[in-house]
C-alpha positions, -999 to +999 in steps of 0.1 A: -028-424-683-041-440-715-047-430-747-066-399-751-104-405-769-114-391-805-126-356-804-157-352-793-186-336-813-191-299-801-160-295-788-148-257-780-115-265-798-115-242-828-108-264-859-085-258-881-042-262-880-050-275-842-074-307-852-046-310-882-018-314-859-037-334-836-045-358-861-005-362-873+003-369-840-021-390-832-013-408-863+025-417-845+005-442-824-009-463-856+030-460-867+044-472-834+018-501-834+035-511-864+065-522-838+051-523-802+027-542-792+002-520-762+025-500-739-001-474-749+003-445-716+045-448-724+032-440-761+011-413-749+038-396-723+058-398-752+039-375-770+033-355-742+065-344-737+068-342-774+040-314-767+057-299-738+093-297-747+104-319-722+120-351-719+113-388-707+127-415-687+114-447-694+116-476-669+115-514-673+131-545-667+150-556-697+129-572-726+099-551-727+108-531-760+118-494-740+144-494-767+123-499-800+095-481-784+116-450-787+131-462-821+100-470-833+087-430-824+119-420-842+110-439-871+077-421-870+089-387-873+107-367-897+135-359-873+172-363-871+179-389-842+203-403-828+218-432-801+240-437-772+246-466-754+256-455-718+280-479-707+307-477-675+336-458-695+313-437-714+333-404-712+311-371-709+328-355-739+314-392-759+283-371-757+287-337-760+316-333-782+351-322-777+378-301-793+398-317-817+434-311-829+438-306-868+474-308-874+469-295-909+455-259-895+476-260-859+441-254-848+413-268-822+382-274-837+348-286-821+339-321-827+299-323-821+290-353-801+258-376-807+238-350-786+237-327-815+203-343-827+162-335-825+155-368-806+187-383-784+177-421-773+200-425-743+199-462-740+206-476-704+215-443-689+217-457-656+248-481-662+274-450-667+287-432-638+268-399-622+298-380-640+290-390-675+250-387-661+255-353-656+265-341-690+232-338-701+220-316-673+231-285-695+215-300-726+185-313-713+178-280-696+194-249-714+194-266-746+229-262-753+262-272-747+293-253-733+328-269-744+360-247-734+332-219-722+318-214-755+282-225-756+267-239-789+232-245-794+214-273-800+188-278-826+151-274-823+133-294-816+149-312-795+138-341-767+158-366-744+145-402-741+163-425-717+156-461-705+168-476-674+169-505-658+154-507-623+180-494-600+183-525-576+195-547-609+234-553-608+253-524-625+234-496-622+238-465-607+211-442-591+203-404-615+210-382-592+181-359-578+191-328-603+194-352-632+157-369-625+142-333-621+152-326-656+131-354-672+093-339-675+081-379-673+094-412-657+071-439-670+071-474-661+068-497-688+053-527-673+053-568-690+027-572-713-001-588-708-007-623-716-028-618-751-002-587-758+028-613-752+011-641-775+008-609-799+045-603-798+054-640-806+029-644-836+047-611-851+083-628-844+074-660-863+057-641-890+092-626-899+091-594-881+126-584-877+125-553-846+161-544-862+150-534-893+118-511-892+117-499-926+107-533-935+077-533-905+064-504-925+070-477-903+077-441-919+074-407-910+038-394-901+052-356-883+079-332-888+090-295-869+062-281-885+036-304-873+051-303-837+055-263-841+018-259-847+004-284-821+029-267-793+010-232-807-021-251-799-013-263-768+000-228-756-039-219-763-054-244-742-074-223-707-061-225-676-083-218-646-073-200-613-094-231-597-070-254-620-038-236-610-047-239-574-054-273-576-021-283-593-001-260-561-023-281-535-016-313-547+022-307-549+025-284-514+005-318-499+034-340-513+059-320-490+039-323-459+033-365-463+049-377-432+061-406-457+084-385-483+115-366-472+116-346-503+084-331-519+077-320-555+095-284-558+077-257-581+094-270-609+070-301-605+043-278-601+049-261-633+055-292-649+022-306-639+004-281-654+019-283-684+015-318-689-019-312-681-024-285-707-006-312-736-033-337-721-063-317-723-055-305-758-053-340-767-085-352-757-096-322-777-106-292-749-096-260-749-092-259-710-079-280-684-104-299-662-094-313-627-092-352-649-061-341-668-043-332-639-049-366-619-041-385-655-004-367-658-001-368-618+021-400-610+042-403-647+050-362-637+054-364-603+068-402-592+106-390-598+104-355-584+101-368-546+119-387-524+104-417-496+121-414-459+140-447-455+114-462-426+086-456-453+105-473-477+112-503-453+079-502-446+064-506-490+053-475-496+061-462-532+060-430-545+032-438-570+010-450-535+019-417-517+009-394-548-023-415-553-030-409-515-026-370-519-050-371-551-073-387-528-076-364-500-063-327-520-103-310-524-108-312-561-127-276-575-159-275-589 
């Protein structure tokens, strides 16, 4: 996945509020830039999900700006936004909010925690314990919160992203199966390349300061009502029975690979083809081509199974088991 190229001439799109909120959003990447140097498909997925109403979990070893990248989109919208640094005694209620005694009324009143926000950057979300993990499974999904059964709505829009660490570095714990299956995207966010890298440093001596970017230049490009009208958009975008059937075979192949012990569910399936929809509208179609499914395959699919130990022990990855199955599922005409 990469970024998506200009509209083409002739396009079946119809112009109009679509091609206008295209253009804001793809005026976060010129924004972003401002900050991070390539990382252009975690940019993209960003969006994406931005598009679909889902979430992302971003994955990197530390130093490869997972953290500003998702600061750096914050900066770029006109959103309320928030940050939480998961840490070992990170209490769930240090998220969602909690009841609070006032003395003054002899009364409990709800405290709103930091979750209470359009765009939640959970930083590190794999150094807490599955317990404090899991109290964003309600969020994430329902979009709401329940303290002392009484469940309070979030606002809208409103979008998880997480960072992680890879799970085999010292003090982190694994998400949990149900927790992964929330995030619509996991996408790796790889060490630049040698020119990028060289790019970084000649930024750093020239005084760019990645704490403070309002002096970088970044502002807001896209509020609600730009993300309102390209989700309208998107919803528009044609969806094939050829398409559909494509996206099922791909993920019913994924539970019969002799390599995975857990294959994508339906909710994968779903999520697929939604991504693929956000994709497709992006490159400026109307309908979904068999192209946008394989680009949103691995960053929508790579979380949602699970290898057998033996194929683990052997090297497979879940990005090589999902890039075998695009390989051999029939693609339609």
């Amino acid at each position: 996945m990469s970024a998506p190229p200009p509209v083409p001439a002739g396009t079946t799109e119809t112009v109009g509020h679509g091609d206008t909120a295209r253009a804001s959003l793809e005026a976060l990447r010129s924004e972003i830039a401002k900050a991070v140097v390539g990382q252009d498909p975690a940019v993209t997925g960003l969006v994406v999900a931005l598009l679909c109403r889902g979430h992302v979990l971003l994955e990197g070893v530390p130093g490869v700006a997972k953290t500003l990248l998702v600061r750096a989109l914050a900066a770029s919208l006109d959103l309320d936004t928030k940050r939480v640094q998961f840490t070992p005694d990170l209490m769930p209620s240090d998220v969602t909010g909690s009841l609070v005694y006032d003395a003054r009324t002899a009364e409990f009143s709800f405290q709103p925690g930091p979750v209470f926000t359009n765009l939640l950057l959970a930083d590190e979300i794999n150094r807490t314990p599955p317990k404090t993990q899991s109290s964003l499974l309600e969020a994430m999904e329902e979009r709401q919160v329940t303290v002392d059964g009484t469940p309070r709505l979030l606002p809208e829009p409103f979008l998880v992203a997480a960072t992680q660490n890879p799970i085999e570095y010292e003090g982190t714990y694994p998400l949990p199966e149900a927790q992964l299956d929330r995030f619509l995207l996991k996408l790796t966010v790889p060490l630049p390349s040698r020119d990028e890298e060289i790019n970084v440093l000649t930024r750093h001596s020239d005084g760019f300061n990645p704490r403070d970017l309002q002096s970088a230049g970044i502002h807001p490009v896209a509020g609600p009502a730009d993300l309102e009208a390209a989700r309208n958009s998107v919803a528009q975008t044609k969806v094939s029975p050829e398409i559909a059937g494509y996206v099922v075979d791909i993920c019913r192949a994924t539970r019969e690979s002799p390599s995975l012990s857990l294959g994508v569910s339906p909710r994968g399936a779903t999520a697929l083809l939604s991504t693929a929809r956000a994709w497709a509208w992006l490159t400026g179609r109307d309908y979904v081509i068999p192209d946008d499914v394989k680009a949103l395959a691995l960053p929508t699919l790579r979380h949602r199974i699970q290898l057998r130990p033996e194929a683990e022990m052997e090297g497979v990855t879940p990005d090589s088991v999902i890039t075998a199955v695009l390989a051999h599922v029939p693609v339609p005409r």
